[in-house]
C-alpha positions as CSV (number, residue, x, y, z in Angstrom):
1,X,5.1,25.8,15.5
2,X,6.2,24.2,18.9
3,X,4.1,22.5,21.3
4,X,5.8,21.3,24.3
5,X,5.0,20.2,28.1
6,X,7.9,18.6,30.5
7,X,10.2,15.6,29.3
8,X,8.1,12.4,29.4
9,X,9.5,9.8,31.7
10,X,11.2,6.8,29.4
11,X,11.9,3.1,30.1
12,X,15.5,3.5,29.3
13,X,17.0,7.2,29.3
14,X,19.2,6.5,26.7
15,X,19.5,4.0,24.2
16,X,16.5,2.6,21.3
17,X,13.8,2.0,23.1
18,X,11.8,-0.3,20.7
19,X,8.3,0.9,21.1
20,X,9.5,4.2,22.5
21,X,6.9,6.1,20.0
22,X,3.5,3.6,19.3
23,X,0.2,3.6,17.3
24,X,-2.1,1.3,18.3
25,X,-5.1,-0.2,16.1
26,X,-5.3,3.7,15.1
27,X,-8.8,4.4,12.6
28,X,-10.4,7.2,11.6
29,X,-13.1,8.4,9.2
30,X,-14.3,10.9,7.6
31,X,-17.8,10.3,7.0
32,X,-17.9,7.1,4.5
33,X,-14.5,7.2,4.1
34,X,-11.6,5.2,5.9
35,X,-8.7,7.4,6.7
36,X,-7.1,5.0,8.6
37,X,-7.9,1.6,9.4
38,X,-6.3,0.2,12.3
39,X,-3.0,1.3,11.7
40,X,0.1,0.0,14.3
41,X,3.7,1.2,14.1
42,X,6.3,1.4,16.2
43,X,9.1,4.1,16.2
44,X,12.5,3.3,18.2
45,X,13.9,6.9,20.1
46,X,16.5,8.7,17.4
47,X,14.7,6.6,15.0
48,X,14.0,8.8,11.2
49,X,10.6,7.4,9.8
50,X,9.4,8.2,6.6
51,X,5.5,7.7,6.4
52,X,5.3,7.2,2.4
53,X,2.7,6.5,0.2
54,X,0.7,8.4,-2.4
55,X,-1.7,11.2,-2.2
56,X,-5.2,9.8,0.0
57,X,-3.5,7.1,1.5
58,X,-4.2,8.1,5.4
59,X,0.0,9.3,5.8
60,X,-0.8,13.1,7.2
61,X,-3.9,12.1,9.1
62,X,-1.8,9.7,10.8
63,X,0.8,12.7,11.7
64,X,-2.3,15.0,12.5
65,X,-3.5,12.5,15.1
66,X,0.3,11.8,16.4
67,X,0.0,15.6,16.9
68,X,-3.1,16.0,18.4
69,X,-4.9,18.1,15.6
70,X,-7.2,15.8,14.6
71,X,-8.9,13.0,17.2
72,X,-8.8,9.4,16.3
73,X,-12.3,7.4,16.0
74,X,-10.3,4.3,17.9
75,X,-7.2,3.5,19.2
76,X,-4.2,4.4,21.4
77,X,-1.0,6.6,21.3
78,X,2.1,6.0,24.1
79,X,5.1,8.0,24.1
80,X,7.6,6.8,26.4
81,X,5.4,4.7,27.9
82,X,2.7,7.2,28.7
83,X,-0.3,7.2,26.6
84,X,-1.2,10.4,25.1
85,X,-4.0,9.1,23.2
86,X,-6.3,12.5,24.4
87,X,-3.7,14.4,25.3
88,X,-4.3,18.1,24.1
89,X,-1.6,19.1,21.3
90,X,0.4,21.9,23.8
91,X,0.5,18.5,25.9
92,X,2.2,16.5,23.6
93,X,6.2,17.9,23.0
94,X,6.5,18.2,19.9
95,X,8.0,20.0,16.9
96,X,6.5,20.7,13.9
97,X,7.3,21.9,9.9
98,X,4.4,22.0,7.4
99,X,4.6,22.3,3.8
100,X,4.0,26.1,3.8
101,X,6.2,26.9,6.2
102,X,3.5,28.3,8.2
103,X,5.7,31.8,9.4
104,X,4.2,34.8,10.8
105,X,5.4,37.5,7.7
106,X,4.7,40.4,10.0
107,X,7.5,39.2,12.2
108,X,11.3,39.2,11.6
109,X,13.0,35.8,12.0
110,X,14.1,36.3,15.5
111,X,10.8,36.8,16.7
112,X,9.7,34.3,14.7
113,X,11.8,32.0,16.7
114,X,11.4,33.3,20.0
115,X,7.2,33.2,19.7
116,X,7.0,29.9,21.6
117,X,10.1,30.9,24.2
118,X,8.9,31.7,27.5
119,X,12.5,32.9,28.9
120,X,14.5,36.4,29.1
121,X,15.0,38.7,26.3
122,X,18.7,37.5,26.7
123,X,18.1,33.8,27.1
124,X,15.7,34.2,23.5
125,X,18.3,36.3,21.8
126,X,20.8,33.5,23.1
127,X,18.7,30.8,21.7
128,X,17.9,32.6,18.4
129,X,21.2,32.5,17.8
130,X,22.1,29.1,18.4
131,X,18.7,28.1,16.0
132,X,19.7,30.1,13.5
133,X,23.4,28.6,13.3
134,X,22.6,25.4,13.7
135,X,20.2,25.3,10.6
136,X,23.0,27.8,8.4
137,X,21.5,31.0,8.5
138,X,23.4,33.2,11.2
139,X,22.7,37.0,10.7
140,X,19.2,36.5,9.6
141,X,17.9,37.8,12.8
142,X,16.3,40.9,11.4
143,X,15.0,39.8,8.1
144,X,10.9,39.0,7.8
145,X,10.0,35.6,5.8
146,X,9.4,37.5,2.5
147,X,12.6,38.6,2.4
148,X,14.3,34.8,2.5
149,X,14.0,32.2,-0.3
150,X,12.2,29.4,0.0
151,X,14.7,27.1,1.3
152,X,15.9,29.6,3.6
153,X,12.0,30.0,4.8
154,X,12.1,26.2,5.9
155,X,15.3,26.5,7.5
156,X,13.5,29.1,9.7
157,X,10.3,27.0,10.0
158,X,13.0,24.5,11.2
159,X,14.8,25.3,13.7
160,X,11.5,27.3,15.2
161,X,10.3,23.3,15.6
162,X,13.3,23.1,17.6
163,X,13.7,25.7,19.3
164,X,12.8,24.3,23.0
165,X,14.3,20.6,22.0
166,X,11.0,18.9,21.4
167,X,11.0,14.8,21.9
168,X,9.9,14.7,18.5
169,X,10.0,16.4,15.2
170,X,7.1,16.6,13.0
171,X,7.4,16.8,9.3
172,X,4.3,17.3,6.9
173,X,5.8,17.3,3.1
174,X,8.3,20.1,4.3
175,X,10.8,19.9,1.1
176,X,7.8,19.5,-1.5
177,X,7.1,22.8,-2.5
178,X,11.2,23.7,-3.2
179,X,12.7,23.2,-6.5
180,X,14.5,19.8,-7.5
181,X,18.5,21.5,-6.7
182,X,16.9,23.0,-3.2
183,X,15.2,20.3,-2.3
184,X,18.2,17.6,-2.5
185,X,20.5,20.1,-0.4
186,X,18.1,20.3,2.1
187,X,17.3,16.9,2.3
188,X,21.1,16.3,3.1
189,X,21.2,19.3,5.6
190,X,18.4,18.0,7.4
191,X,19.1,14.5,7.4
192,X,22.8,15.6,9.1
193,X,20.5,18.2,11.7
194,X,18.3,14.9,13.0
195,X,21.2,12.8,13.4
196,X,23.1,15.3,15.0
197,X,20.4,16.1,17.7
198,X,19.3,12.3,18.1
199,X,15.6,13.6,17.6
200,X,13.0,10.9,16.8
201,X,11.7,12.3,13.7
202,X,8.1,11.1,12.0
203,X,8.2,12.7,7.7
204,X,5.1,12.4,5.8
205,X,6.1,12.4,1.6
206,X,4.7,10.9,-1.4
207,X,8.3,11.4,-2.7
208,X,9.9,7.6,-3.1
209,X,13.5,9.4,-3.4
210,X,13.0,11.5,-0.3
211,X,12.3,8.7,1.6
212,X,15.3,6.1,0.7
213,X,17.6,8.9,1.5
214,X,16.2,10.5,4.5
215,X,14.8,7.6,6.2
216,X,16.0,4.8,9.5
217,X,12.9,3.2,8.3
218,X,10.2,3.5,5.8
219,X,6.3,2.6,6.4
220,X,4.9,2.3,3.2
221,X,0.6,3.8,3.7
222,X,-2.1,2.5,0.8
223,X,-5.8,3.0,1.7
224,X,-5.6,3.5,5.6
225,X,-3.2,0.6,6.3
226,X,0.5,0.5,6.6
227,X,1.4,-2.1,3.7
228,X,5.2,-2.9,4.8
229,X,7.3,-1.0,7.5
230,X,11.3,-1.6,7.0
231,X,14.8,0.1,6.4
232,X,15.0,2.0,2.7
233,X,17.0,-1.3,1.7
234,X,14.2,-4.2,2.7
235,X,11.6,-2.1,1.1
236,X,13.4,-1.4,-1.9
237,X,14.5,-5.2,-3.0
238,X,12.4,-7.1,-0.2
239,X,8.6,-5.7,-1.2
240,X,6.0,-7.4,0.7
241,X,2.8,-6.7,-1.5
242,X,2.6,-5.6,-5.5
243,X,1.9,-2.0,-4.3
244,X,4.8,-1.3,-2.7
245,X,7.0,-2.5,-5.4
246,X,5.2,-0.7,-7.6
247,X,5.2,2.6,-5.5
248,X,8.9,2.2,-5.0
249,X,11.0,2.3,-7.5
250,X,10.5,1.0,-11.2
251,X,9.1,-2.4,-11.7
252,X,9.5,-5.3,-14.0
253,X,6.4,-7.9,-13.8
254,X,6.8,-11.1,-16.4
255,X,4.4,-13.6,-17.1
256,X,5.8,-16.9,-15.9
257,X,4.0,-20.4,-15.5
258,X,3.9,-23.0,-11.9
259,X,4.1,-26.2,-11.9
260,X,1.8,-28.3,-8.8
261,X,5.6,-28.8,-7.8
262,X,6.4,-25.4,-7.6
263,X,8.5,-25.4,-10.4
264,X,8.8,-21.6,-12.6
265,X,9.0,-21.3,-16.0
266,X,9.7,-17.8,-17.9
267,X,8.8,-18.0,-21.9
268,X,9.6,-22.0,-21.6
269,X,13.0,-21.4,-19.6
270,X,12.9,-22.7,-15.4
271,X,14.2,-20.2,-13.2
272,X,16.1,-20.9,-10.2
273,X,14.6,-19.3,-7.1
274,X,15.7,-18.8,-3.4
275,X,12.8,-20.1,-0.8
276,X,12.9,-16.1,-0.4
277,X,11.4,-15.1,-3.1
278,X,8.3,-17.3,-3.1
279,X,5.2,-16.0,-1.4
280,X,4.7,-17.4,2.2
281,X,2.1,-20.0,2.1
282,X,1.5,-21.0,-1.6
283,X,3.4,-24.1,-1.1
284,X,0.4,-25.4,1.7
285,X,-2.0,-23.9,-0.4
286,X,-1.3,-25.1,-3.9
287,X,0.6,-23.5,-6.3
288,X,-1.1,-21.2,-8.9
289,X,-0.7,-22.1,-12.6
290,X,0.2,-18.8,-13.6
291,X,2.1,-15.8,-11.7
292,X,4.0,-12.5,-12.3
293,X,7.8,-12.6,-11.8
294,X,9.0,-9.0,-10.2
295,X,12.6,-7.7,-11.2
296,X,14.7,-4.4,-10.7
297,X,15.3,-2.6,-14.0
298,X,18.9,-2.2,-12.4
299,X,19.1,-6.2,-11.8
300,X,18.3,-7.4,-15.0
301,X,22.4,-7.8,-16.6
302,X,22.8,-8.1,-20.0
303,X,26.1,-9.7,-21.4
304,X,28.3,-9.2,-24.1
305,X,28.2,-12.9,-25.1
306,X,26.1,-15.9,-24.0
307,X,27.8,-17.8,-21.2
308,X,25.8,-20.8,-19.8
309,X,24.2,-20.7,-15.8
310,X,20.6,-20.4,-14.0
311,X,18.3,-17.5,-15.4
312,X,19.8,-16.6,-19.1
313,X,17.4,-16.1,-21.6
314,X,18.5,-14.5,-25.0
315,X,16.4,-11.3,-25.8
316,X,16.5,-8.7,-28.7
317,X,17.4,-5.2,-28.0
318,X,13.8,-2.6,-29.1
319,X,15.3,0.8,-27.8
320,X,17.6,2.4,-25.9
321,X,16.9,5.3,-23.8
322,X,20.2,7.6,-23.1
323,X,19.9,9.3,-19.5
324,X,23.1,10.8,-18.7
325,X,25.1,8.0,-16.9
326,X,22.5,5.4,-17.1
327,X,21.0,3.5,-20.2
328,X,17.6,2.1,-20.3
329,X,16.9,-0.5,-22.7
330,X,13.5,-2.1,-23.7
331,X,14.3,-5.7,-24.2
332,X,11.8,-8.9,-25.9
333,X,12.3,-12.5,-25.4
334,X,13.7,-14.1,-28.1
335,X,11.1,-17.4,-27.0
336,X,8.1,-14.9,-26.3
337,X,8.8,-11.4,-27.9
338,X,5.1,-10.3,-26.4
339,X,7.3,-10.5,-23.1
340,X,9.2,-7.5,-22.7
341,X,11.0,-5.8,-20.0
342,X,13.6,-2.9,-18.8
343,X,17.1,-3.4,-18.0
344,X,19.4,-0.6,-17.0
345,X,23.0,-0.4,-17.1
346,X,25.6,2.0,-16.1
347,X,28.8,2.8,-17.9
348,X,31.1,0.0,-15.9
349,X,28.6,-2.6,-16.7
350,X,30.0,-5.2,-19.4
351,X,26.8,-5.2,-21.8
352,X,26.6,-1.9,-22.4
353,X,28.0,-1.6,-25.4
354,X,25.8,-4.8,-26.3
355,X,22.8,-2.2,-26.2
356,X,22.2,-1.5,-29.7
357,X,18.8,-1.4,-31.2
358,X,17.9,-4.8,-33.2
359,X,21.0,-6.8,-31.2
360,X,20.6,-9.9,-30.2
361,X,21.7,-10.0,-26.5
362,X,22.3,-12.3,-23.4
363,X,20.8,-12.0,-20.0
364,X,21.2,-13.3,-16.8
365,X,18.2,-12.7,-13.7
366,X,19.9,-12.8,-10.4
367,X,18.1,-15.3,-8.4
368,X,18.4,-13.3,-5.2
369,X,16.7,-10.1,-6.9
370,X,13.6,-12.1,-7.9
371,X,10.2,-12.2,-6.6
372,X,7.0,-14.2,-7.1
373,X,3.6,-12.3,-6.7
374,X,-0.4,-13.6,-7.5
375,X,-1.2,-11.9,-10.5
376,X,-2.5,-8.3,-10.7
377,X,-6.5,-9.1,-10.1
């Protein structure tokens, strides 16, 4: 589905414009519930974003009121420096991909492509082919959607959202209803398409992975507000609130104790921490006794022998989880076996072969991977 009007005038014609795509203070309810809740976010032109966040959390009403299909309560939209705010959709330029692909299945793929074209029978058939090349299916002119598979379908759906280079590409969960093997190819494919066209692209997913490969930036959604906005990096290691590094990724969270100093203490051991990994204003507001040390599974190293430095703890060795190139191991502290966590390690890593059930086994906590968080209330 394209909707389309002429080019919007820009600040800067080419370059990243840094508000070139904004939400302002967007809300919108749905009776007594809060879709959205004042949501701002600012998309630089070529720039991928990856709305993510988990099912309810306000991501595709956002897209549906970027597109037009569904009017905010409050609020204001500006693209290229014009606000479109209650602009009709047709007014807004635009491409767009839903989950279902959305085809007409009474029409083969060239007229599929050519429904929105308002050119010469030659200038479409022209197009059509270009479309259809561009997104790896040439020859499929003449086939109808239930003919293709569906990764081929979403091609089609695809390059139909491009067909009169829109300003922007809309994306509604369009990989989620492929199979694992389809899904990574096409997340690839398309990553390769948007960068080759420069198109400033806005996907909604609830799919963590999907989002750290595809995305410029990330803007993590939870209840109607955006709870962190940042490159696939930042969000990943740098997370800004316990949902979001809970969402992303897999989590370590350890009891540890603070002193009115600000000192940390892990099962009676004090941790070294960078000024980065201390929430921003506990120091002016008093430090909490207790709090919840976050850690990467992947961070957490485990040595082959004890060797002394900041962050080593000894820990025993509960199970060990083989998953192809990766092992996960369930670890307890030696000083506290109630505390336990994960630690994952690849096949160049030096403790690997350390991880036997019932070994006693050294560890080491990167200073630079830690983070402190309020406990969970």
């Amino acid at each position: 589905m394209l909707l389309k009007q002429p080019q919007l005038p820009t600040p800067a014609a080419t370059g990243a414009v840094p508000d070139w795509l904004r939400f302002d203070r967007i809300s919108k309810r749905f009776g007594a519930f809060t879709a959205l809740n004042g949501v701002d976010l600012t998309i630089r032109r070529g720039e991928f974003v990856c709305l993510l966040g988990p099912s309810g959390c306000g991501k595709t009403t956002l897209l549906r009121v970027l597109a037009g299909l569904t009017a905010q309560d409050s609020g204001q939209l500006y693209l290229g420096g014009r606000d479109i705010s209650r602009l009709p959709p047709a007014a807004r330029d635009y491409g767009i991909v839903f989950q279902s692909y959305a085809l007409f299945p009474n029409l083969n793929v060239a007229d599929n492509l050519a429904y929105g074209l308002r050119t010469d029978r030659a200038s479409k058939a022209r197009r059509v082919g270009e479309l259809l090349q561009l997104v790896g299916l040439p020859g499929c002119e003449h086939k109808y959607p239930a003919e293709l598979s569906g990764g081929q379908q979403q091609r089609v759906a695809l390059a139909r959202a491009l067909a009169q280079s829109p300003s922007l590409l809309l994306l509604d969960e369009p990989l989620s209803a492929l199979d694992a093997q389809v899904r990574e190819h096409l997340r690839r494919e398309l990553r390769q398409l948007q960068q080759k066209l420069g198109v400033t692209t806005l996907m909604v997913t609830h799919d963590q992975d999907e989002a750290l490969t595809l995305a410029d930036t990330i803007a993590v959604m939870n209840h109607g507000v955006i709870e962190q906005v940042g490159s696939p990096e930042m969000i990943y290691h740098q997370p800004a609130s316990r949902f979001v590094a809970n969402f992303v990724g897999r989590a370590n969270w350890l009891p540890v104790e603070v002193s009115e100093q600000g000192e940390v203490r892990l099962a009676g051991i004090t941790l070294a921490l960078p000024a980065t990994a201390l929430p921003q204003g506990w120091a002016d507001m008093g430090w909490p006794s207790t709090a919840e040390l976050f850690c990467r599974p992947e961070d957490v190293q485990v040595a082959p022998h004890w060797a002394p430095g900041d962050n080593g703890l000894m820990a025993f060795v509960e199970r060990v989880d083989f998953l192809g190139n990766v092992r996960r191991a369930l670890l307890t502290l030696v000083t506290a076996r109630q505390i336990s966590l994960w630690a994952e390690l690849g096949p160049n890593d030096a403790g690997l072969e350390a991880l036997v059930p019932g070994q006693l086994v050294p560890l080491h906590l990167p200073a630079n991977r830690l983070r402190l968080f309020a406990e969970a209330a």
